[in-house]
Backbone as CSV, one residue per row, in Angstrom:
resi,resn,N_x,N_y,N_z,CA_x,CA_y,CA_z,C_x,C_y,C_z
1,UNK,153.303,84.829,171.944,152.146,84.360,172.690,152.510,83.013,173.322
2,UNK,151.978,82.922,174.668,152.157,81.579,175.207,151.946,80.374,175.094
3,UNK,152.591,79.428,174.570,151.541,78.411,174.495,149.958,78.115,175.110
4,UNK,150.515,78.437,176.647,148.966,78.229,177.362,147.758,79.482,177.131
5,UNK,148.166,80.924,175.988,147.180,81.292,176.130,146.467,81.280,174.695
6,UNK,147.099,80.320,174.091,146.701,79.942,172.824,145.381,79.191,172.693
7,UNK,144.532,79.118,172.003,143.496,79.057,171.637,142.891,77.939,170.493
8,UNK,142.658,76.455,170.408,141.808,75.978,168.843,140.639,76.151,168.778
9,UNK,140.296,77.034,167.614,138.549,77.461,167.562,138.208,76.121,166.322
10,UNK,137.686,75.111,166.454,137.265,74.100,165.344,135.487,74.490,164.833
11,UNK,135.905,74.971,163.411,134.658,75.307,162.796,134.189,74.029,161.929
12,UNK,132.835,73.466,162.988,132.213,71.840,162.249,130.966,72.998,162.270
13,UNK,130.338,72.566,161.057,129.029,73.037,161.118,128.009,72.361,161.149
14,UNK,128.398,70.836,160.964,127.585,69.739,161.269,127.176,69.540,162.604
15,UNK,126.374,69.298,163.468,126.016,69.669,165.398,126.691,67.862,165.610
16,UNK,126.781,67.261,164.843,126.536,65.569,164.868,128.539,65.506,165.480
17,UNK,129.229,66.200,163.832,130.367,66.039,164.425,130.956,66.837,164.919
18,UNK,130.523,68.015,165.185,130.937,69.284,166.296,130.783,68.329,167.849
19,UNK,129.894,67.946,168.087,129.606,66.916,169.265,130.940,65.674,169.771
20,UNK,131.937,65.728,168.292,133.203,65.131,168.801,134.009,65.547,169.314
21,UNK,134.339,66.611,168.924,135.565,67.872,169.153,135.405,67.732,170.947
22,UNK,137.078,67.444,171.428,136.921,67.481,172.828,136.530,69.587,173.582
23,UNK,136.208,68.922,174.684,134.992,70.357,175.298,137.003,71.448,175.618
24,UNK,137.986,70.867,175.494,139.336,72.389,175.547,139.360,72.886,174.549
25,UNK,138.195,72.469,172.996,139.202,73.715,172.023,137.253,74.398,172.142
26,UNK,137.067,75.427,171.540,135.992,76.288,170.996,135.638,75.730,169.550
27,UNK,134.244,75.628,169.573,133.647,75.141,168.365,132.690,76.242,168.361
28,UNK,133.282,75.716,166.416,131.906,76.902,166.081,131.339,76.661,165.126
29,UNK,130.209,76.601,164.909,128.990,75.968,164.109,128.662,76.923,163.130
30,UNK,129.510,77.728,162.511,129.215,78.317,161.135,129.026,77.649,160.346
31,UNK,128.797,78.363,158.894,128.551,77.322,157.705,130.094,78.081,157.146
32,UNK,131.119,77.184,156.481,132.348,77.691,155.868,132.276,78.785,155.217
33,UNK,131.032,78.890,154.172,131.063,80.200,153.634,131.074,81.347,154.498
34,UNK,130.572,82.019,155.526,130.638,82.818,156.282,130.847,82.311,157.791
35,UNK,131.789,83.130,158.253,131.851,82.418,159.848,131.694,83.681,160.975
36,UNK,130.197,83.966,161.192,130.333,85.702,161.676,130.814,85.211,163.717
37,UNK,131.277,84.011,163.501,131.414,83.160,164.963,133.037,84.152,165.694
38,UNK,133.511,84.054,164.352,135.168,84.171,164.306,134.954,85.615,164.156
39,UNK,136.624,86.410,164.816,136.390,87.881,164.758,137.282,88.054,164.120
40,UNK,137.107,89.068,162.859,138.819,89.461,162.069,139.543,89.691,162.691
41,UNK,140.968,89.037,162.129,142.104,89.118,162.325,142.344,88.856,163.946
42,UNK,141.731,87.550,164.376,141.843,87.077,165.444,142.552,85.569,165.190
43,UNK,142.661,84.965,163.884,143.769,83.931,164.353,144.590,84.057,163.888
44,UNK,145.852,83.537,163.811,147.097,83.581,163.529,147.630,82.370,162.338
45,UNK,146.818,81.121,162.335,146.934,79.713,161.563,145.481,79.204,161.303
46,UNK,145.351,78.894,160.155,143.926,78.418,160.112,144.325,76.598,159.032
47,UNK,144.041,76.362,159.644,144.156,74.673,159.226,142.918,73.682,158.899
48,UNK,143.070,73.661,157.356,141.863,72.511,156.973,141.821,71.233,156.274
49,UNK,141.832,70.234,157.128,141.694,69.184,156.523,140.700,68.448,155.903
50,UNK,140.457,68.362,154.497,139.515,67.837,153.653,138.257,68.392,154.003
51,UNK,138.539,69.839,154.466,136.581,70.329,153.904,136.104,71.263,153.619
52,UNK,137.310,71.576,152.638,137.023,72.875,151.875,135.595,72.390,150.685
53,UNK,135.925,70.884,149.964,134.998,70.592,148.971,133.823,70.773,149.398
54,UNK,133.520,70.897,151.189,131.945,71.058,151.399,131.450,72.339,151.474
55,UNK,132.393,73.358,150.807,131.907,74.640,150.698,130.773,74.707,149.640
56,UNK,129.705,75.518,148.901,129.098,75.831,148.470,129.694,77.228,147.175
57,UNK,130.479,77.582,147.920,130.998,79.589,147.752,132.992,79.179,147.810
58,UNK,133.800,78.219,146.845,134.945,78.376,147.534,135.489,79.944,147.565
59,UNK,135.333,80.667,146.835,136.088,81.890,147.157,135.549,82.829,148.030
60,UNK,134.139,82.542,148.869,133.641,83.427,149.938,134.421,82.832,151.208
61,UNK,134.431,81.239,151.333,135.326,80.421,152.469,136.671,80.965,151.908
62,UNK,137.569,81.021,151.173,139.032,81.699,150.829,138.630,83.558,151.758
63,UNK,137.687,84.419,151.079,137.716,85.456,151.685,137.430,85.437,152.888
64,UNK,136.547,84.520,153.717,136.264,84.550,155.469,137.494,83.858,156.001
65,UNK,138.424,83.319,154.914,139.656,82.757,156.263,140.573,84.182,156.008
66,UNK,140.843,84.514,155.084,141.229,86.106,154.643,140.898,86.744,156.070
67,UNK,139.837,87.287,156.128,139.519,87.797,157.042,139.884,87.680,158.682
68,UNK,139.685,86.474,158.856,139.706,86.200,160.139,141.399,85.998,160.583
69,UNK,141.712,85.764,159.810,143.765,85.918,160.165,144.137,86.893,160.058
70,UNK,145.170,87.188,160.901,145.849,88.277,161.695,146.986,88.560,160.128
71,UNK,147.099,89.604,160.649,148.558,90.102,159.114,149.389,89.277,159.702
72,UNK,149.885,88.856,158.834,151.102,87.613,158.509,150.427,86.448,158.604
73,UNK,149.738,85.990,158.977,149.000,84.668,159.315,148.988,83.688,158.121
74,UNK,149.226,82.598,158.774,149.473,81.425,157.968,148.324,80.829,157.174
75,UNK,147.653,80.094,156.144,146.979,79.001,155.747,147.557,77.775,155.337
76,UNK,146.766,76.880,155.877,147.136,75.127,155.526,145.990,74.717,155.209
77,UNK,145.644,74.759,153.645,144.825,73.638,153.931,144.690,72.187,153.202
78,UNK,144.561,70.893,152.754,144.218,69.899,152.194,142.885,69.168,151.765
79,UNK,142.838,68.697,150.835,142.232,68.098,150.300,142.415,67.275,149.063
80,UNK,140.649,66.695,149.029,140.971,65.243,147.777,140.961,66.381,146.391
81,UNK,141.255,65.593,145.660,141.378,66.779,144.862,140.331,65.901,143.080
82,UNK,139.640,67.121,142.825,138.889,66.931,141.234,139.307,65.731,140.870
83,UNK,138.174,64.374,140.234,138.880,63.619,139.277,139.330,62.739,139.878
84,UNK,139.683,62.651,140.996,140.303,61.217,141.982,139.395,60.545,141.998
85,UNK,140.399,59.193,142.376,139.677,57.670,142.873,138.904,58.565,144.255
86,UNK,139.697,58.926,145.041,138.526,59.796,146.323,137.584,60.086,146.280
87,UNK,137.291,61.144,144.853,136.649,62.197,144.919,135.628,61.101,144.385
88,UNK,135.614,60.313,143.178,134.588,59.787,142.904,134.022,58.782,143.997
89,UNK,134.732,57.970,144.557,134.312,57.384,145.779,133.600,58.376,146.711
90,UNK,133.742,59.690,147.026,133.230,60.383,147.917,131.696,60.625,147.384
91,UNK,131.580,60.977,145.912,130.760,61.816,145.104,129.639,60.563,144.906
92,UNK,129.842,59.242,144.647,129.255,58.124,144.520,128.789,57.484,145.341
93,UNK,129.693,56.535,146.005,129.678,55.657,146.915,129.534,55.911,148.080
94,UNK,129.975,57.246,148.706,129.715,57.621,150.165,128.115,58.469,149.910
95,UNK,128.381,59.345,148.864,126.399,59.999,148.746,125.472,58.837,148.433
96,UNK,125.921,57.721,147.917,125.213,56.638,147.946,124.575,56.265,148.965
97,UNK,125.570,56.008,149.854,125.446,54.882,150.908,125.283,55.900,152.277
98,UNK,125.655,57.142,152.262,124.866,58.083,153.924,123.659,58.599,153.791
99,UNK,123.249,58.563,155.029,121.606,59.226,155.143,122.144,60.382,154.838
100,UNK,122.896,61.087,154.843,123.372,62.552,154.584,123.401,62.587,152.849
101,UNK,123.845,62.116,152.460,124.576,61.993,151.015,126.077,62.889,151.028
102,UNK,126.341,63.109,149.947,127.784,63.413,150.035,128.010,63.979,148.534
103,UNK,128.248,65.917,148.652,128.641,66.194,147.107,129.437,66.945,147.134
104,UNK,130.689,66.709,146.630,132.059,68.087,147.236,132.175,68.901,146.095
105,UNK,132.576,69.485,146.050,133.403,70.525,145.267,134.239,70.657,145.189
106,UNK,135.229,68.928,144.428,136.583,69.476,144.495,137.571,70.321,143.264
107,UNK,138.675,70.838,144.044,139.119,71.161,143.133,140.244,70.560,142.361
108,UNK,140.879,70.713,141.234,142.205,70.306,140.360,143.000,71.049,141.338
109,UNK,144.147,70.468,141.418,145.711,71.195,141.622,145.818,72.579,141.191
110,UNK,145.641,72.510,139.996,145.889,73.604,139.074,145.173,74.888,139.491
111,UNK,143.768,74.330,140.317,142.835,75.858,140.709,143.378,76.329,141.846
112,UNK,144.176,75.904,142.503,144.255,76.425,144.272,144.883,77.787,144.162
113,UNK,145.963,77.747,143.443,146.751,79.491,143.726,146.270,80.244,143.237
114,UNK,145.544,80.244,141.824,144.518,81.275,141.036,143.668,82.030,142.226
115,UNK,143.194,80.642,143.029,141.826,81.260,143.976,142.502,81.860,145.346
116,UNK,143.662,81.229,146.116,143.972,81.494,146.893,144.681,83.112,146.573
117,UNK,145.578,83.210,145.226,145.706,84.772,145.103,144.542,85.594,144.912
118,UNK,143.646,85.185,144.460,142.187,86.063,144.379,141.904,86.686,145.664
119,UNK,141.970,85.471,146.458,141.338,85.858,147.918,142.696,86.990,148.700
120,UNK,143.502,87.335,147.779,144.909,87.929,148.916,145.904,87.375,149.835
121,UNK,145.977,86.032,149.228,147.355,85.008,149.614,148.794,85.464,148.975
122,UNK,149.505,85.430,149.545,150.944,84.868,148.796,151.846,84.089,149.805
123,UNK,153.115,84.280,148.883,154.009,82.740,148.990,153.335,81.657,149.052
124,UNK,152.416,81.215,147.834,151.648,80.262,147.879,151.945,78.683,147.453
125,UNK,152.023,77.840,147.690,152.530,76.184,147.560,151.523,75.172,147.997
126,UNK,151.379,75.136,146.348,150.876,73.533,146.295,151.588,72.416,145.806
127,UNK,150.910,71.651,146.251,151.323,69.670,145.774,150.229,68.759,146.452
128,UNK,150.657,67.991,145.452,150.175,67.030,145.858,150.786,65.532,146.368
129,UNK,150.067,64.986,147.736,150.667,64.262,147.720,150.068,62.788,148.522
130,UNK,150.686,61.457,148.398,150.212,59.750,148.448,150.307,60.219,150.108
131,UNK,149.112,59.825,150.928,148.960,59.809,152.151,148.207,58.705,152.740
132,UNK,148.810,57.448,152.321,148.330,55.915,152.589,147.679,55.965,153.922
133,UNK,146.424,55.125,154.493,146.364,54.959,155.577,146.172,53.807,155.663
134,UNK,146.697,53.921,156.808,147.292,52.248,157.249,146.429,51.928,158.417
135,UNK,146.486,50.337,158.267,145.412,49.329,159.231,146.041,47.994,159.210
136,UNK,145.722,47.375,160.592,146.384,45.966,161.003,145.758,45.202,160.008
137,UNK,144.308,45.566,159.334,143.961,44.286,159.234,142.664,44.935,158.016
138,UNK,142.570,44.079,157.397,141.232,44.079,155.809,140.270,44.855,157.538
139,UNK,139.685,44.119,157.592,138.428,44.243,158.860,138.257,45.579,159.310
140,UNK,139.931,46.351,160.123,139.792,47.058,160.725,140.172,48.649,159.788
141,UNK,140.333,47.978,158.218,140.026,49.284,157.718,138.810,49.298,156.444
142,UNK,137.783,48.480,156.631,136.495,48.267,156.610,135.534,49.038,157.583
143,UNK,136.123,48.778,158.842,135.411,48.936,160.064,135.133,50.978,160.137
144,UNK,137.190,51.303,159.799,136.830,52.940,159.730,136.332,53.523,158.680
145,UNK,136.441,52.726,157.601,135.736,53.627,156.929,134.265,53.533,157.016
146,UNK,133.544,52.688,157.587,132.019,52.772,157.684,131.652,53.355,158.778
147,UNK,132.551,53.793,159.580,132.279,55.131,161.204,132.712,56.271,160.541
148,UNK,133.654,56.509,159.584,134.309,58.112,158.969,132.914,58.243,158.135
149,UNK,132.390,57.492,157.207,131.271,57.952,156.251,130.260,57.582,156.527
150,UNK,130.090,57.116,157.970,128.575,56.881,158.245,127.580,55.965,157.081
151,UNK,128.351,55.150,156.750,128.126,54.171,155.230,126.443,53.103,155.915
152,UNK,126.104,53.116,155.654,124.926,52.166,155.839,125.117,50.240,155.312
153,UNK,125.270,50.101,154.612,125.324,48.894,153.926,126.229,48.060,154.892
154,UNK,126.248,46.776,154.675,127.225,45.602,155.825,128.313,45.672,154.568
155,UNK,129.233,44.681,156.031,130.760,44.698,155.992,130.930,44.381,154.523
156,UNK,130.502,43.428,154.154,131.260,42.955,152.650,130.878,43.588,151.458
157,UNK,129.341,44.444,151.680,129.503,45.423,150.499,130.118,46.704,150.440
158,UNK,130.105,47.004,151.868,131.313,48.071,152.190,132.858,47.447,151.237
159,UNK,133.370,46.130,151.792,134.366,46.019,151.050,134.704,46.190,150.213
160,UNK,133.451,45.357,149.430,133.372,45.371,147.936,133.738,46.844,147.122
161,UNK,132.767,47.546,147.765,132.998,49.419,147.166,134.366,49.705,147.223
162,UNK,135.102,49.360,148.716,136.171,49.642,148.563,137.390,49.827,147.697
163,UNK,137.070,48.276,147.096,138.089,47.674,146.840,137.604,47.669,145.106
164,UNK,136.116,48.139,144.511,136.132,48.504,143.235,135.960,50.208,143.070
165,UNK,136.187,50.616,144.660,136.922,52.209,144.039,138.167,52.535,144.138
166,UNK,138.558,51.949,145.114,140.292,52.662,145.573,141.228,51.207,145.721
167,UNK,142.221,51.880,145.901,143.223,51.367,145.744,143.839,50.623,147.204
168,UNK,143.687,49.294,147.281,144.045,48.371,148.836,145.535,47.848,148.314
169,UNK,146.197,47.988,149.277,147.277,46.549,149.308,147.973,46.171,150.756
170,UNK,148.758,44.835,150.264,149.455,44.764,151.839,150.730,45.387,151.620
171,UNK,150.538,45.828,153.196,152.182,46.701,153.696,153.221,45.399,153.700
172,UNK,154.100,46.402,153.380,155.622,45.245,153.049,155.512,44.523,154.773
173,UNK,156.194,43.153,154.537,156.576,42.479,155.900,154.801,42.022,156.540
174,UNK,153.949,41.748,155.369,152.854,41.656,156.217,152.373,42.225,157.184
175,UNK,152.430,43.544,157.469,152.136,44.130,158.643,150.637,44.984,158.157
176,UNK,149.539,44.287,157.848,148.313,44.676,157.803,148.090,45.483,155.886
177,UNK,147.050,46.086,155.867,146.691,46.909,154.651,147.023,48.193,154.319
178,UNK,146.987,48.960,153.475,147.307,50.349,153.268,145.862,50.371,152.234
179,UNK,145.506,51.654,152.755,144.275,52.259,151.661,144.863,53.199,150.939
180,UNK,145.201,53.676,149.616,145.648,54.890,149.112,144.932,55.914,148.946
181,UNK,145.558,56.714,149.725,144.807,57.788,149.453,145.674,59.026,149.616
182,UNK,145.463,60.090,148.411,146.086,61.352,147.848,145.236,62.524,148.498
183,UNK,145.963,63.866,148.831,145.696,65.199,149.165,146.625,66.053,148.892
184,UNK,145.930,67.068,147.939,146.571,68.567,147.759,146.513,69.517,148.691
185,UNK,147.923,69.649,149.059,147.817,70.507,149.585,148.609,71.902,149.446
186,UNK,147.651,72.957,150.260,147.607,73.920,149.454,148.558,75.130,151.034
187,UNK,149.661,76.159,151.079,150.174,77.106,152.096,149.703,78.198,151.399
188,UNK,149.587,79.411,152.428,149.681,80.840,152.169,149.755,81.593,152.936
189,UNK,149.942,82.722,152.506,150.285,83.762,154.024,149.589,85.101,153.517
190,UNK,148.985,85.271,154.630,148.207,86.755,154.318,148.996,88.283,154.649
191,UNK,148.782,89.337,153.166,149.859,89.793,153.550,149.287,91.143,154.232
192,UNK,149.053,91.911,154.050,148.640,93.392,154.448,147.151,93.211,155.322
């Protein structure tokens, strides 16, 4: 297939941040557990970054990506995983502090291939792994995390949370902050 007749369908089911996604890929406003948007075995790669925990049903979202990939088709997906500095920061401090609130469902390491073979994965690989994000400056990674979580509270109690949930330091050579932050991630391939 051509590059140019290739296709990103981004499933936000939120209308707030579906409204980001630039107007070249297709959005689709399912809820993860079922996506009757998507047609079986119409994609080829399905890629998720950190939002599987907002499933409700993880093994109905495992069977609708099942579904919707083509035989041979790839899965990628990541996330925070059970038990983290993340997860409790996510589960606490971000449902704290958004008009939304915030309650994931994450999982341990240990659950991903159980569920992903349930759903009819193989060659399956997980890990986990340190995926620091980096910022010039205290300020300007204050600043994203109160636009990523829609956090309510001002700058310095934002900090404060920060810095009594997760893990800050400076990058070697003074070159700004690192936030730590970990994701499991999880491959598979659908077979028949």
């Amino acid at each position: 297939v051509a590059a140019s007749s290739s296709q990103c369908i981004c499933l936000e089911p939120c209308l707030e941040l579906a409204n980001r996604i630039h107007p070249v890929h297709r959005v689709c406003n399912d809820p993860i557990e079922r996506m009757p948007g998507i047609a079986s075995r119409s994609i080829h790669v399905a890629l998720g970054l950190a939002g599987l925990h907002h499933s409700t049903a993880i093994p109905s979202t495992l069977a609708e990506l099942q579904r919707v990939l083509t035989r041979g088709g790839q899965l990628a997906l990541c996330d925070v995983s059970k038990h983290s500095k993340m997860a409790v920061w996510l589960n606490e401090y971000v449902h704290q502090n958004n008009p939304n609130g915030h309650q994931g469902m994450f999982l341990h390491p240990d659950e991903w291939k159980p569920l992903l073979s349930q759903a009819g994965f193989s060659e399956l690989r997980v890990e986990t792994k340190s995926v620091p994000w980096l910022f010039d400056s205290e300020y300007e990674l204050i600043r994203f995390c109160k636009g990523l979580f829609n956090l309510q509270p001002n700058h310095s109690q934002i900090r404060e949370a920060i810095f009594d949930y997760l893990d800050v330091y400076s990058q070697p050579g003074n070159h700004g902050v690192a936030l730590d932050w970990e994701l499991t991630y999880a491959w598979g391939i659908k077979a028949a």
